[in-house]
N, C-alpha and C positions, 0 to 999 in steps of 0.2 A: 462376544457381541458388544458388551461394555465397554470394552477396553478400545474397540475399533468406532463405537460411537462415538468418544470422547475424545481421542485422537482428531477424527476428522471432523470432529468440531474445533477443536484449537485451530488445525491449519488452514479450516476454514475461514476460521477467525483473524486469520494475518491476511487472507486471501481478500475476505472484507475489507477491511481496512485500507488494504493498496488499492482496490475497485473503488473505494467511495474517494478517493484523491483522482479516479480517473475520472471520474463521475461528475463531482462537483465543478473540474474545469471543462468540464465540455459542456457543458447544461450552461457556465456561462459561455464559453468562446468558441464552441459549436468545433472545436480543434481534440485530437490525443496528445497528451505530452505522452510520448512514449518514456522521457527522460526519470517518468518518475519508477521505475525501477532503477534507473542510479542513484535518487534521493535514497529509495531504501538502501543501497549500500552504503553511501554516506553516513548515514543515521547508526548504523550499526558499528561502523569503524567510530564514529564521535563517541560516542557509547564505552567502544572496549579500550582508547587508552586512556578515557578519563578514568574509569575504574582500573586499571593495569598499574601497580608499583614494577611490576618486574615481567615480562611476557613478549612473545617474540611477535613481530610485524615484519613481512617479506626479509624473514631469514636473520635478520638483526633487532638484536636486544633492544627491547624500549625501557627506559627507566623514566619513572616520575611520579609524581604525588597519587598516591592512588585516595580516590574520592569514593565515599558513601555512593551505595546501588542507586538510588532514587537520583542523588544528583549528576551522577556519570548520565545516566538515562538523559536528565534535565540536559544535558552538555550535548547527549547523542540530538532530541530533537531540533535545538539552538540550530547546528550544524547543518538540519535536514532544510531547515527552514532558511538559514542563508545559502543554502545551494539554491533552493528553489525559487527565492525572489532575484536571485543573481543571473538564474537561467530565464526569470522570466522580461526581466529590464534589459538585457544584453540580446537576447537568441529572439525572442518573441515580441517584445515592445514597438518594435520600429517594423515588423508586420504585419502589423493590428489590422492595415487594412486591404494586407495582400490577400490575393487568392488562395484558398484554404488549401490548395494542393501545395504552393509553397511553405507554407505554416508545415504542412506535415512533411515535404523533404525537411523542412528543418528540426523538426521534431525528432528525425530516425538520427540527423546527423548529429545533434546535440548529445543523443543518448550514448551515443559510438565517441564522441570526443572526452565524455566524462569518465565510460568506461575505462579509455585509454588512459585520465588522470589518474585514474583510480590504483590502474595499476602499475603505474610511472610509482605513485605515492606509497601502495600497500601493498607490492608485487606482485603477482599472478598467483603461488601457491595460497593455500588456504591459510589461514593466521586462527588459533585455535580461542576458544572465549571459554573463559570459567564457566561452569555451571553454577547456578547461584542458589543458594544456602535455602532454600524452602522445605528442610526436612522429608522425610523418608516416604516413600512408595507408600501405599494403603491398599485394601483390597474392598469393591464395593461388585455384590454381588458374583461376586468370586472372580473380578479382573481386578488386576494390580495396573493402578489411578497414579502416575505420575503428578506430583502438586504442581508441575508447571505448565502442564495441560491447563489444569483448571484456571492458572491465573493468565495465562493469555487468552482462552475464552472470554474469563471474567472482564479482563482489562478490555478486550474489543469491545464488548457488546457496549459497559462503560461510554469507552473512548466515544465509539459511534451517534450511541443516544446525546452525549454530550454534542457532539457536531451538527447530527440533525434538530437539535434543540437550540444553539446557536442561528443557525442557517435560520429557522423557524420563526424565532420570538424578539430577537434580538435584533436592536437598529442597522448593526452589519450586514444581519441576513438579510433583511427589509431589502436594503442597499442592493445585496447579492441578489437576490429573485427581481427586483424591479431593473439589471443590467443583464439576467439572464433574459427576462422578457420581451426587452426590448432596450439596445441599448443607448440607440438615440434620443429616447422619451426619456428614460434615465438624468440621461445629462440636461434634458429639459428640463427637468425637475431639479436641477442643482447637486444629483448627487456626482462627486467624483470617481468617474466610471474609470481612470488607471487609477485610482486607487484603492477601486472594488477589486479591480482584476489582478493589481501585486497581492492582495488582501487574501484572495482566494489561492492564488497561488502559493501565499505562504500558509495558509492554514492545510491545504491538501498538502503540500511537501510535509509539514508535522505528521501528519496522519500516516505518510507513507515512512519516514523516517521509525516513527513507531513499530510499526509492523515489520521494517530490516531489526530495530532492536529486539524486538519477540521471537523473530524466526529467529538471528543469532542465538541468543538465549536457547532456543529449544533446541536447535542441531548442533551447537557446540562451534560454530565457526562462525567467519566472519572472509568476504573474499571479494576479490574487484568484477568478478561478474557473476555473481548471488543475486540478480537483482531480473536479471532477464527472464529466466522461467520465471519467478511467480509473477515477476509484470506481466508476462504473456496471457499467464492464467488470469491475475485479477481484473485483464481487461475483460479477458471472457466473461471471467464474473459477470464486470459491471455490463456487457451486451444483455447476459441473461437474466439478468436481474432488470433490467428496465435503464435504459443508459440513460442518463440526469437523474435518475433518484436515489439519491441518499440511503433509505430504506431497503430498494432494490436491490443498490450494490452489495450491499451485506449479506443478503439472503444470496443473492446469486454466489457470492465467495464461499457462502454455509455447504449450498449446493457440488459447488466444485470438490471444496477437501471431503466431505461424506462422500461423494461419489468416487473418488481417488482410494478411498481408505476402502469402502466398501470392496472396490473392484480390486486392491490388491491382497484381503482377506478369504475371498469367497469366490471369486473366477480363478479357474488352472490359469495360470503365467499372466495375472490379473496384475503382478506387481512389475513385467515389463512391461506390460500394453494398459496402465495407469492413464499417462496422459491420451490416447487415443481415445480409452472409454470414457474420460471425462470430457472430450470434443465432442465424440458422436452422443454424448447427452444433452451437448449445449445444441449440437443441430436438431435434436430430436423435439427440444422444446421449442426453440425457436420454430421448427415447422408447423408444430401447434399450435401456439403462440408471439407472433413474431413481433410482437412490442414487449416483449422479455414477459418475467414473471409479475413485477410491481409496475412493467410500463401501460402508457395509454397508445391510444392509437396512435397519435400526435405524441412529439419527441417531447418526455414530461421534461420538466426545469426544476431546476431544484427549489 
């Protein structure tokens, strides 16, 4: 039971992470970037050839300086975050004041064109990632605790707190909630509402960038459509969590990988029918709760 709580808290944990990137840009642009399940694949390839001296990418050898964990990382988010303001000045800028149903064909179309980069650039098969050097399995309460469990937990919860305390306290956030609230009064006020909205776009592309470099890290791969399931899930996430809350989103992604893990531990053929048990939980709440878990009645804002 340890061993299956702690699991699906990590993947919960990456599930988090991509939900509050979905989160944050809708609470301001009332839009899904679907695309940010290909930020997370980006993030994760930025990631593995800055740290790679020698290691294969779609079938052929990569050679080149291989860089300290922490700074590969550093290079995976950089990457996540120029995808993400490049997606949002190019695909979404010049629609700012179209009708949200065109925002969203271009939303699905964006995500399908990057996919198709992705794997133009890191070909379709999977491309394998070192596991990294955090020492040996341990046993706590008689399950054997992977250390890298613990540090994607660690790291999200981290990451998060940091974002919702940004968004929070800080002149940026001020910025972000008073363009979430209203964005015409906003610009009343003097603040530079494109330059809330690249702002936030690049701060959730980091966030989701993160989370493709955690999930690589923890399954051992890295691939040009890695990005689609957990995007599918982390939106659910963020539905069930409260869609515009920060806080929401996290809980709701907690929700998802626990119920995932649980139902493929403890129901007969629990680990084919994973993701349906984790939908018919989001509908189950939602019907009791249909402004998610952390939402209000009214669509909260970050």
């Amino acid at each position: 039971m340890t061993q299956v709580l702690i699991n699906g808290l990590a993947v919960g944990g990456i599930y988090g992470l991509l939900a509050v990137s979905f989160s944050v840009v809708y609470g301001v642009l009332g839009m899904v970037n679907f695309a940010f399940g290909e930020v997370f694949m980006f993030g994760a390839f930025g990631a593995l050839v800055a740290a790679a001296a020698n290691t294969q990418i779609a079938g052929a050898d990569f050679a080149g300086p291989a860089l300290p964990q922490w700074a590969a990382i550093g290079i995976g988010l950089v990457v996540g975050a120029i995808v993400g303001l490049l997606v949002e000045r190019i695909a979404y800028k010049p629609l700012r004041n179209a009708p949200i149903l065109s925002m969203l064909i271009t939303a699905i179309a964006v995500s399908m064109l990057l996919r198709a980069v992705g794997t133009f650039l890191f070909g379709a098969s999977q491309s394998p990632v070192p596991a990294p050097d955090l020492g040996e399995a341990f046993e706590v309460l008689g399950a054997r605790i992977q250390p890298i469990d613990i540090v994607i937990f660690s790291v999200a919860i981290v990451a998060t707190g940091a974002f919702w305390a940004l968004v929070k306290f800080t002149p940026i956030g001020r910025a972000i909630r008073a363009t979430a609230q209203d964005r015409d009064a906003a610009r009343l006020m003097g603040i530079g509402v494109d330059k809330v909205i690249s702002t936030t776009f690049v701060l959730g592309s980091v966030m989701a960038a993160l989370a493709g470099i955690l999930y690589s890290q923890k399954y051992g791969f890295a691939a040009a459509g890695m990005g689609f399931i957990p995007g599918l899930k982390a939106l659910v996430a963020a539905v069930l969590g409260g869609i515009g809350s920060i806080p929401g989103a996290f809980v709701g992604g907690l929700v998802i990988g626990l119920t995932e893990e649980l139902a493929a531990a403890y129901v007969p053929e629990g680990a084919a029918y994973r993701d349906v048990i984790a939908f018919g939980v989001l509908v189950l709440i939602l019907w009791l709760r249909p402004q998610g878990i952390l939402g209000r009645r009214e669509v909260q804002k970050v």
